[in-house]
PyMOL commands that place a pseudoatom at each C-alpha (Angstrom):
pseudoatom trace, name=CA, resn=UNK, resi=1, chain=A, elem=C, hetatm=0, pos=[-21.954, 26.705, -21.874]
pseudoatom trace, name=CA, resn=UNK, resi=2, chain=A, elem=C, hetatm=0, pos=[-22.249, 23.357, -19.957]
pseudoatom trace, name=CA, resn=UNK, resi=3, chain=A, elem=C, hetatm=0, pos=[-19.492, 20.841, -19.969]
pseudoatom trace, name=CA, resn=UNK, resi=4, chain=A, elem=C, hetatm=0, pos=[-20.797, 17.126, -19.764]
pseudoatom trace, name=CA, resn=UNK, resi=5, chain=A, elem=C, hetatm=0, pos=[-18.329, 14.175, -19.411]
pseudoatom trace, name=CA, resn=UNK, resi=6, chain=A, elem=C, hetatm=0, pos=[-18.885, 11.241, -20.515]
pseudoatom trace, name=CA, resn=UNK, resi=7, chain=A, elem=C, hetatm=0, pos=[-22.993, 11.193, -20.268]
pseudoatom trace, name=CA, resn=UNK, resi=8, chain=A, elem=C, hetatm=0, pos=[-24.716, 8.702, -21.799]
pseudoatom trace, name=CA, resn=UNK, resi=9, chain=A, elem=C, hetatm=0, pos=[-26.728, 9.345, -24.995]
pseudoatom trace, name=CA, resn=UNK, resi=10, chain=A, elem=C, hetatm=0, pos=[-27.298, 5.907, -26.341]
pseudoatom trace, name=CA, resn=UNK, resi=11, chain=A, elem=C, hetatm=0, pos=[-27.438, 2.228, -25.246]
pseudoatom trace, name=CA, resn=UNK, resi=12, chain=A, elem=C, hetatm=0, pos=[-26.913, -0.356, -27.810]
pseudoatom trace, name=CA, resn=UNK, resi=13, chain=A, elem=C, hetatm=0, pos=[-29.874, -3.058, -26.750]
pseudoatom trace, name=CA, resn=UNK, resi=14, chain=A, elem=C, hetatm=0, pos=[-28.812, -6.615, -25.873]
pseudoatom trace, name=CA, resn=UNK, resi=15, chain=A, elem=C, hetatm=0, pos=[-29.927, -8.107, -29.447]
pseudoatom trace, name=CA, resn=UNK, resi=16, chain=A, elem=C, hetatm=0, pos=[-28.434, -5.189, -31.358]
pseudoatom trace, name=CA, resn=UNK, resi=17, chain=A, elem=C, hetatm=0, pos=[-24.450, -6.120, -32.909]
pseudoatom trace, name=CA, resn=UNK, resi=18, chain=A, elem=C, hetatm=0, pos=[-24.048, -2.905, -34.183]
pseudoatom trace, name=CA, resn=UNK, resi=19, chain=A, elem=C, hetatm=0, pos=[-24.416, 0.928, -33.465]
pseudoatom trace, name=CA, resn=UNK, resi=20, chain=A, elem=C, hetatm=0, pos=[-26.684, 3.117, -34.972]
pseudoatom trace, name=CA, resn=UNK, resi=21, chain=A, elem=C, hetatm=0, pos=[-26.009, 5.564, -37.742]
pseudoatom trace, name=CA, resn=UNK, resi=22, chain=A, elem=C, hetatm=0, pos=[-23.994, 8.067, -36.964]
pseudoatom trace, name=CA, resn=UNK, resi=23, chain=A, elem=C, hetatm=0, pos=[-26.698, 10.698, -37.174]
pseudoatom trace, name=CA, resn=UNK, resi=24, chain=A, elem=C, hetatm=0, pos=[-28.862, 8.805, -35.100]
pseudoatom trace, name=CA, resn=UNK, resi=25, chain=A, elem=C, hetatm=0, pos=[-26.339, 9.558, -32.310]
pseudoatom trace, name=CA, resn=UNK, resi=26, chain=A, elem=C, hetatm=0, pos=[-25.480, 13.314, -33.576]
pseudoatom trace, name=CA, resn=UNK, resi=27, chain=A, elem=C, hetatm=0, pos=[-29.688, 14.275, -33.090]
pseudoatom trace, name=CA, resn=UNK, resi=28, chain=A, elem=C, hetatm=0, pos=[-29.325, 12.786, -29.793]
pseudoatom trace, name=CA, resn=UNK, resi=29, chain=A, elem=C, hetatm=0, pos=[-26.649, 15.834, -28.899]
pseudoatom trace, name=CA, resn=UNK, resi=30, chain=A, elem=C, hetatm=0, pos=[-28.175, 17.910, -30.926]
pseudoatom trace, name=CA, resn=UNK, resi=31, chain=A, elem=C, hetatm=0, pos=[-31.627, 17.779, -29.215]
pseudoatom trace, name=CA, resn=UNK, resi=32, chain=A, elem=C, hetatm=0, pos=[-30.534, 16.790, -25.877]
pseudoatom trace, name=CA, resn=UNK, resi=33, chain=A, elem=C, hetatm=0, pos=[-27.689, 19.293, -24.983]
pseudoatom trace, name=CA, resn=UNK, resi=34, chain=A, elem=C, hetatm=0, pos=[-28.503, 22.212, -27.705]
pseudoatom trace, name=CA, resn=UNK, resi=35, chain=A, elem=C, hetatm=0, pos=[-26.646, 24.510, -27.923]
pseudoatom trace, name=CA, resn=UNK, resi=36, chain=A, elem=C, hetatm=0, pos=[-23.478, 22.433, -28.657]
pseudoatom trace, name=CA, resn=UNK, resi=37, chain=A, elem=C, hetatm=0, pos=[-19.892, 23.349, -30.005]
pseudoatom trace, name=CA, resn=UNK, resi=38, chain=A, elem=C, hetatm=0, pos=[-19.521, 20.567, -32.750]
pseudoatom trace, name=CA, resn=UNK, resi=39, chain=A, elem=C, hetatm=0, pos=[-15.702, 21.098, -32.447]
pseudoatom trace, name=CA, resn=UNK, resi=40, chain=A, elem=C, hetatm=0, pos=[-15.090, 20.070, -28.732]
pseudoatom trace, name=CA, resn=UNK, resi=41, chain=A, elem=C, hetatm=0, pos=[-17.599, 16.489, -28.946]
pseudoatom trace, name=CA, resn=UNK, resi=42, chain=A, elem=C, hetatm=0, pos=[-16.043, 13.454, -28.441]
pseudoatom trace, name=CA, resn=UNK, resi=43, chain=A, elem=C, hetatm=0, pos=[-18.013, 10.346, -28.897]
pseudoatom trace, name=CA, resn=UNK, resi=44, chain=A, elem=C, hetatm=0, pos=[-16.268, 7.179, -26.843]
pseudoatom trace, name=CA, resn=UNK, resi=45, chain=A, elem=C, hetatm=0, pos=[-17.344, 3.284, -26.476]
pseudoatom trace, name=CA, resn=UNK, resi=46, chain=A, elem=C, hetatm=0, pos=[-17.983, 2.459, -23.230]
pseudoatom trace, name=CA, resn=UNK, resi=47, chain=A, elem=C, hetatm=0, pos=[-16.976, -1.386, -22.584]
pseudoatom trace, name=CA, resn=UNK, resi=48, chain=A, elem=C, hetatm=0, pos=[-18.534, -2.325, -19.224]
pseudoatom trace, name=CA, resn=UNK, resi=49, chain=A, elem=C, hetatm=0, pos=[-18.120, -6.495, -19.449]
pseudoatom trace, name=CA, resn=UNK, resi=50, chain=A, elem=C, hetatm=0, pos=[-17.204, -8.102, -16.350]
pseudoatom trace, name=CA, resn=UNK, resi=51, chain=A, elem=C, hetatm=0, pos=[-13.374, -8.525, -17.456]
pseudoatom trace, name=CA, resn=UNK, resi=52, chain=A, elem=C, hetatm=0, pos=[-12.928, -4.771, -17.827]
pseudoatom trace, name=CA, resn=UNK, resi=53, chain=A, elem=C, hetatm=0, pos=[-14.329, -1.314, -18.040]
pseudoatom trace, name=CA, resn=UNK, resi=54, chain=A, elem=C, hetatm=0, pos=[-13.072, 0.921, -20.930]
pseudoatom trace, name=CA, resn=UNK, resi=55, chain=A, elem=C, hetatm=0, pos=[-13.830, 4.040, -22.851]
pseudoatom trace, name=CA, resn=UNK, resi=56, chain=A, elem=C, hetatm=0, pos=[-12.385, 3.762, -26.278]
pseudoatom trace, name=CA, resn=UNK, resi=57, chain=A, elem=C, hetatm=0, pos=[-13.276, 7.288, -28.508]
pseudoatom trace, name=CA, resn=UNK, resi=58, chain=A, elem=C, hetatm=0, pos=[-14.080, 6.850, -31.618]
pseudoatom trace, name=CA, resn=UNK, resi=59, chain=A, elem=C, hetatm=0, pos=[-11.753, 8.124, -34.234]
pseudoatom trace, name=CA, resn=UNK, resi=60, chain=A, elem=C, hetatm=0, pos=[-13.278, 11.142, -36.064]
pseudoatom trace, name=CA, resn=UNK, resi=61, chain=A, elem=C, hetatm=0, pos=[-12.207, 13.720, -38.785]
pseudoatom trace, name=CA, resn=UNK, resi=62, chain=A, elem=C, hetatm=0, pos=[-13.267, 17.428, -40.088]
pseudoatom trace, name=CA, resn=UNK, resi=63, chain=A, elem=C, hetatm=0, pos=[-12.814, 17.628, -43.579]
pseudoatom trace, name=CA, resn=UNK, resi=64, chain=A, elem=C, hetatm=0, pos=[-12.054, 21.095, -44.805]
pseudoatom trace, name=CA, resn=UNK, resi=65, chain=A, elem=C, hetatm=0, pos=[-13.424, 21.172, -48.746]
pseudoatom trace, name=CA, resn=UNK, resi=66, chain=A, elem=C, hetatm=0, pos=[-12.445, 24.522, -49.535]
pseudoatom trace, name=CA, resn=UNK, resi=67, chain=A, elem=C, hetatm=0, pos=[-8.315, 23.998, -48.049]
pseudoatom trace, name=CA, resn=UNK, resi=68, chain=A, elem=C, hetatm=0, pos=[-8.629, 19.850, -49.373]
pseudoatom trace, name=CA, resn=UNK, resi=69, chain=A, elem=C, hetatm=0, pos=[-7.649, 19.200, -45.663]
pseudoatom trace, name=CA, resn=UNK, resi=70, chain=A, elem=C, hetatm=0, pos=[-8.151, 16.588, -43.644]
pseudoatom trace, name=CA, resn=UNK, resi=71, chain=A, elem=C, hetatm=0, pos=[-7.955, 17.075, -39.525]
pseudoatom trace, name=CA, resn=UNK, resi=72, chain=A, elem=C, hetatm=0, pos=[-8.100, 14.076, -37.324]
pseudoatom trace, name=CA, resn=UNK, resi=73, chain=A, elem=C, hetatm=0, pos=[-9.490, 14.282, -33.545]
pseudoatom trace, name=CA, resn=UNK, resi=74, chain=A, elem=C, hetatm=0, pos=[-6.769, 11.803, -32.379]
pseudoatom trace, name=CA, resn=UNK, resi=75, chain=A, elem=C, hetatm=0, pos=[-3.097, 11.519, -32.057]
pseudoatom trace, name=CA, resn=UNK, resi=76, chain=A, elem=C, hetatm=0, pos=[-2.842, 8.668, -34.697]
pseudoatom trace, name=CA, resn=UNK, resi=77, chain=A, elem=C, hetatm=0, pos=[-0.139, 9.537, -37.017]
pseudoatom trace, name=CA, resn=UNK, resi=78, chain=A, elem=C, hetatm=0, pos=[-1.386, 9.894, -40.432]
pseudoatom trace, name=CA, resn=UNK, resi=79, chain=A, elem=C, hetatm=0, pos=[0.831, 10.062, -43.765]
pseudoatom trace, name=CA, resn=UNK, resi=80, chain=A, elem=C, hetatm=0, pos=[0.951, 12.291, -47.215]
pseudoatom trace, name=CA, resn=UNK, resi=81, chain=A, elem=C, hetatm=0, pos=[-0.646, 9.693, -49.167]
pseudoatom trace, name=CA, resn=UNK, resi=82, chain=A, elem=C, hetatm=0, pos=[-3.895, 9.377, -46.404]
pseudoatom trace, name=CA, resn=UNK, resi=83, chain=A, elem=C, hetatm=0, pos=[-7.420, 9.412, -48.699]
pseudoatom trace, name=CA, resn=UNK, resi=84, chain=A, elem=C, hetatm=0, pos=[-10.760, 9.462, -47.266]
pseudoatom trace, name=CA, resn=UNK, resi=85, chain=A, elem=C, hetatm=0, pos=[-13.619, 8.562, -49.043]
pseudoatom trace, name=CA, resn=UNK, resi=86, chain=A, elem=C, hetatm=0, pos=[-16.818, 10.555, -48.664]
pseudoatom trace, name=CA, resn=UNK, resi=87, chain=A, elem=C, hetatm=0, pos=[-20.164, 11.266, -50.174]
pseudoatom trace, name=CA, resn=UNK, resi=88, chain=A, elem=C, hetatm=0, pos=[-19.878, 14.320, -52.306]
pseudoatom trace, name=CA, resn=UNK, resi=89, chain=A, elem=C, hetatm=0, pos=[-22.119, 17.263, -51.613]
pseudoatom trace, name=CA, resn=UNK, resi=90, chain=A, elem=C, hetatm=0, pos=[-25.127, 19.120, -53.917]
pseudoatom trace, name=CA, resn=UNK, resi=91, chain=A, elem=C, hetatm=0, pos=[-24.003, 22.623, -53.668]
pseudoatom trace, name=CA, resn=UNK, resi=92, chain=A, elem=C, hetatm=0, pos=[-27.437, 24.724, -52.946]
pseudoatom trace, name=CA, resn=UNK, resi=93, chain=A, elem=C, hetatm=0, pos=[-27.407, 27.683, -54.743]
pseudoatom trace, name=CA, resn=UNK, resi=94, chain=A, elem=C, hetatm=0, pos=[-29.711, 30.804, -53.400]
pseudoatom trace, name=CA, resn=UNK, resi=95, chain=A, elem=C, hetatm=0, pos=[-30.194, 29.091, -49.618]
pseudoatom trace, name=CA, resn=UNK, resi=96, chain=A, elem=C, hetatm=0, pos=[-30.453, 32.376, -47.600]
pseudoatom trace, name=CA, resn=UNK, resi=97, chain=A, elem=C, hetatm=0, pos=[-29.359, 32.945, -44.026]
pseudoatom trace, name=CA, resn=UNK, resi=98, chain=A, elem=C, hetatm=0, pos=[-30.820, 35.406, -42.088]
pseudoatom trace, name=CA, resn=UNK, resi=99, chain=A, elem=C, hetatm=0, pos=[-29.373, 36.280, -38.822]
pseudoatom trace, name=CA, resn=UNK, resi=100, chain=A, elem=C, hetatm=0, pos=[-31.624, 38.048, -36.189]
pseudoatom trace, name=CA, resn=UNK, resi=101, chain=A, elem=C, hetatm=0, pos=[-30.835, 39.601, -32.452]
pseudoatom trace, name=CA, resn=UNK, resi=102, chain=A, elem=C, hetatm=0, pos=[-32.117, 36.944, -30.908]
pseudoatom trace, name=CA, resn=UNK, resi=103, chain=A, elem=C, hetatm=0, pos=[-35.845, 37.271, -29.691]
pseudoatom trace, name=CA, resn=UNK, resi=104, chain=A, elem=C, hetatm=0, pos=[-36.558, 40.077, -32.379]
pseudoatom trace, name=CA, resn=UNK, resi=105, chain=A, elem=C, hetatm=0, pos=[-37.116, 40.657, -36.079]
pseudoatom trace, name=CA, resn=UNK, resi=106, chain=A, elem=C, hetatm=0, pos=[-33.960, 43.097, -36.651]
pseudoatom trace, name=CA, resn=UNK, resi=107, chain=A, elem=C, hetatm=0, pos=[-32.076, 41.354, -39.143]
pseudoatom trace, name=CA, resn=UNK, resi=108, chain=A, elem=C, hetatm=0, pos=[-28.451, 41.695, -38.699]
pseudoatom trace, name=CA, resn=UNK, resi=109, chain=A, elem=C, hetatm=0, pos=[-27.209, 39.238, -41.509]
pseudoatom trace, name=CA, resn=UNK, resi=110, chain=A, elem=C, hetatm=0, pos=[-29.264, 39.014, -44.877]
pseudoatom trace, name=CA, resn=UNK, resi=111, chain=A, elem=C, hetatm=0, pos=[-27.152, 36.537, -47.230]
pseudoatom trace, name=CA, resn=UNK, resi=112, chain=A, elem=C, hetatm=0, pos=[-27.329, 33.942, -50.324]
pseudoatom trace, name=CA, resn=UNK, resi=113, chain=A, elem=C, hetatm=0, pos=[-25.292, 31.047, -51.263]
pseudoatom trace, name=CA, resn=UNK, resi=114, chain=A, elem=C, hetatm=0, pos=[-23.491, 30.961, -54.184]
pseudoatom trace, name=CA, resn=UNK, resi=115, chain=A, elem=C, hetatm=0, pos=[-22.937, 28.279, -56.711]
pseudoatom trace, name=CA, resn=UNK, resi=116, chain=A, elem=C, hetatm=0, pos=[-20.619, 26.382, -54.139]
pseudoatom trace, name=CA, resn=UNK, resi=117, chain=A, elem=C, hetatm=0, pos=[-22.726, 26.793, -51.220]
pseudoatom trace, name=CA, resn=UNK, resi=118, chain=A, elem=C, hetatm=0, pos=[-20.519, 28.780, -49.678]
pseudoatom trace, name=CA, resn=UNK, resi=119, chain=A, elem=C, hetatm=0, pos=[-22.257, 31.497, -47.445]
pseudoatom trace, name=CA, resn=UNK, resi=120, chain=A, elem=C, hetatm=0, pos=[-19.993, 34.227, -45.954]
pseudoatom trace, name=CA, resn=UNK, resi=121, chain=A, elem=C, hetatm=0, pos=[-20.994, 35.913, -42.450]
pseudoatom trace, name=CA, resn=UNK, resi=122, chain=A, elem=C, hetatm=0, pos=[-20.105, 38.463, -40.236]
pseudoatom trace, name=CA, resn=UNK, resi=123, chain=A, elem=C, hetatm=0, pos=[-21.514, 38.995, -36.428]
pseudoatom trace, name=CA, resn=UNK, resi=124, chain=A, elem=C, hetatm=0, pos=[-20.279, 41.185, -33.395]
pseudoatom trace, name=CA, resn=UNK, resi=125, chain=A, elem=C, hetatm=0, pos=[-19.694, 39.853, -29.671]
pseudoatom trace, name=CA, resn=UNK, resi=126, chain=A, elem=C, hetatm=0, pos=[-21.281, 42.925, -28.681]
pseudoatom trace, name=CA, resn=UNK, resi=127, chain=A, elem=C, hetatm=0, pos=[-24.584, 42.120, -30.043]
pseudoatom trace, name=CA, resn=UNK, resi=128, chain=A, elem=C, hetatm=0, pos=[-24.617, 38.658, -29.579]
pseudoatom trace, name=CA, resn=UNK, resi=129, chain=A, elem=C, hetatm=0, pos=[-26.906, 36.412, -28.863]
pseudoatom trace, name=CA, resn=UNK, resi=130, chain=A, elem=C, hetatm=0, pos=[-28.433, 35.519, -32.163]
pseudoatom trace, name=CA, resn=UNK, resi=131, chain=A, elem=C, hetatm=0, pos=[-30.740, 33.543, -33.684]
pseudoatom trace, name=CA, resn=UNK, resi=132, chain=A, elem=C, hetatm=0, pos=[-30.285, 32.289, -37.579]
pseudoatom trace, name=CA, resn=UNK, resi=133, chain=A, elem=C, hetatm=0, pos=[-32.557, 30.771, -40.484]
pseudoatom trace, name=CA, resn=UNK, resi=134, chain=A, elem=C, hetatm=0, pos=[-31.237, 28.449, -43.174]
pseudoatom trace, name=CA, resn=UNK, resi=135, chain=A, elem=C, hetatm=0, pos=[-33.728, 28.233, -45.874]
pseudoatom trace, name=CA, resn=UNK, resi=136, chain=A, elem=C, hetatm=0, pos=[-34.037, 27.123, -49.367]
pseudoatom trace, name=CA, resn=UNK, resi=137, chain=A, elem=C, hetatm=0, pos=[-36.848, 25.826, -51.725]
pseudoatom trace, name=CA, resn=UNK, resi=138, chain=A, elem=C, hetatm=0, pos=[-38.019, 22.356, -51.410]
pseudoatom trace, name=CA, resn=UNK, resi=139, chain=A, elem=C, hetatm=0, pos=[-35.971, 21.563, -48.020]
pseudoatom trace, name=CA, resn=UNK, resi=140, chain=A, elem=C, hetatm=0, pos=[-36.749, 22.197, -44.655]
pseudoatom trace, name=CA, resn=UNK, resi=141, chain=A, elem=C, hetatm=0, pos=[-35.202, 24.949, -43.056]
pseudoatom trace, name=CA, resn=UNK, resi=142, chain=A, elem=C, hetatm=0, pos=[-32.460, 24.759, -40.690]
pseudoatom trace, name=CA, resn=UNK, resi=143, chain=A, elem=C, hetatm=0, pos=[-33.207, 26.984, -37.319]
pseudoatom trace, name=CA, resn=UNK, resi=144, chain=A, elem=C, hetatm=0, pos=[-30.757, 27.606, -34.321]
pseudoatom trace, name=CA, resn=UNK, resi=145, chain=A, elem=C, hetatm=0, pos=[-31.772, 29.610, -31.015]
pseudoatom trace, name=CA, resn=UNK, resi=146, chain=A, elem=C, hetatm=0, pos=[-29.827, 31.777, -29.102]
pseudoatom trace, name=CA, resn=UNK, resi=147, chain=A, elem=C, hetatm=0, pos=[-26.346, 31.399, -30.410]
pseudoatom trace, name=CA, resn=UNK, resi=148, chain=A, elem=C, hetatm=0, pos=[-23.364, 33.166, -29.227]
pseudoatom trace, name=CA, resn=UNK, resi=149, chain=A, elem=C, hetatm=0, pos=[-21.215, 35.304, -31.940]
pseudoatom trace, name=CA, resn=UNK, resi=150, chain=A, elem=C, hetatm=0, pos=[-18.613, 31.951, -32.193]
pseudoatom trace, name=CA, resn=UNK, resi=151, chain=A, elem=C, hetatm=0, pos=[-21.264, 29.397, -32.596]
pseudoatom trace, name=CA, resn=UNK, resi=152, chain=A, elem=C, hetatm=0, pos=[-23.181, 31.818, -35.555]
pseudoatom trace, name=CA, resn=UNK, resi=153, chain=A, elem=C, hetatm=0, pos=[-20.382, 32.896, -37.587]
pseudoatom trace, name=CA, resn=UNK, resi=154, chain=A, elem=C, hetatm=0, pos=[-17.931, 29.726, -37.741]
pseudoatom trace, name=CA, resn=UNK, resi=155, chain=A, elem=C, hetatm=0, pos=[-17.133, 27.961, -40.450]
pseudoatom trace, name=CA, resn=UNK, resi=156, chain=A, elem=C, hetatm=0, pos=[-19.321, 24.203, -41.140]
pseudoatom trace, name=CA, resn=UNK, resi=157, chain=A, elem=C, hetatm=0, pos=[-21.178, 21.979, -42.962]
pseudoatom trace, name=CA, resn=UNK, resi=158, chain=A, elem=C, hetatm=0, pos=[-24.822, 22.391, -42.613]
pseudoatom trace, name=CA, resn=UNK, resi=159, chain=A, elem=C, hetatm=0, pos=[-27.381, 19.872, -44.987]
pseudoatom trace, name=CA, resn=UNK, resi=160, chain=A, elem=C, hetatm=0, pos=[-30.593, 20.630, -45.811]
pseudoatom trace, name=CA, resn=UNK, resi=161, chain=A, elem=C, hetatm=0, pos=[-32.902, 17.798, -45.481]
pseudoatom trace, name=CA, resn=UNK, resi=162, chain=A, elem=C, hetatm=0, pos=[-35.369, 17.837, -49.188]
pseudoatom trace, name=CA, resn=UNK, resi=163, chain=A, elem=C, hetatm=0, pos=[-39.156, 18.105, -48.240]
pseudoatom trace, name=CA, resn=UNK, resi=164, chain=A, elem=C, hetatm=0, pos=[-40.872, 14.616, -48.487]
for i in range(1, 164): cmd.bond("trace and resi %d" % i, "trace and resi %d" % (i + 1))
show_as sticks, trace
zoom trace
């Protein structure tokens, strides 16, 4: 894969106070540099007023629902009694993910969620690449090209987005 350093994906206009949602800035990744290992971005603040110029990243954390842990990207220390407030999920039950070699119909991966949402899967590094299929009723499916046996098989979050 390609390793990009500090590239710029978004410039807060003049008249704007504040940044943008954060998945405003997540499809600009996504879409841009696709592709991309969730677990090794690092979004930063680039201050470049006349009295300095600074990068300041942005502190960021991977929950883990099914352990109930929290991991945080930087070295802040964090105690026992840390809480983090979230939206809670709708489980999907019955999504299916179908894994193919990628450029070809031969399924290699044929599985359904479960009450939880929990999908387990399974690839080889010796037939990657891969391409995959998220799908359930009444959202629009999720689709990723040419992934590598790491990318298609490790554990995350994925949301479906409800039909309008």
């Amino acid at each position: 894969g390609r390793t990009i350093t500090r590239e710029e994906l978004y410039v807060i206009p003049a008249e704007a106070s504040t940044i943008p949602a954060k998945a405003t800035i997540a499809l600009a990744i996504r879409t841009a540099y696709y592709p991309v290992d969730f677990g090794s971005v690092v979004i930063e603040i680039e201050d470049i007023s006349p009295a300095e110029h600074t990068f300041t990243s942005l502190e960021s954390l991977e929950i883990d629902n099914v352990l109930g842990k929290i991991y945080y990207d930087l070295t802040e220390a964090t105690s026992a009694s840390s809480q983090v407030d979230y939206e809670t999920y709708t489980a999907i039950e019955d999504a299916k993910l179908e894994v193919t070699k990628v450029d070809t119909s031969f399924v290699t991966w044929r599985r359904y969620s479960d009450k939880y949402g929990h999908i387990p899967i399974a690839q080889t590094v010796e037939d990657e690449t891969y391409d995959f299929v998220l799908s359930a009723g009444l959202y629009i499916s999720v689709i990723r090209a040419a992934q590598s046996c790491l990318l298609t098989t490790k554990h995350e979050f994925i949301e479906l987005t409800p039909v309008a």
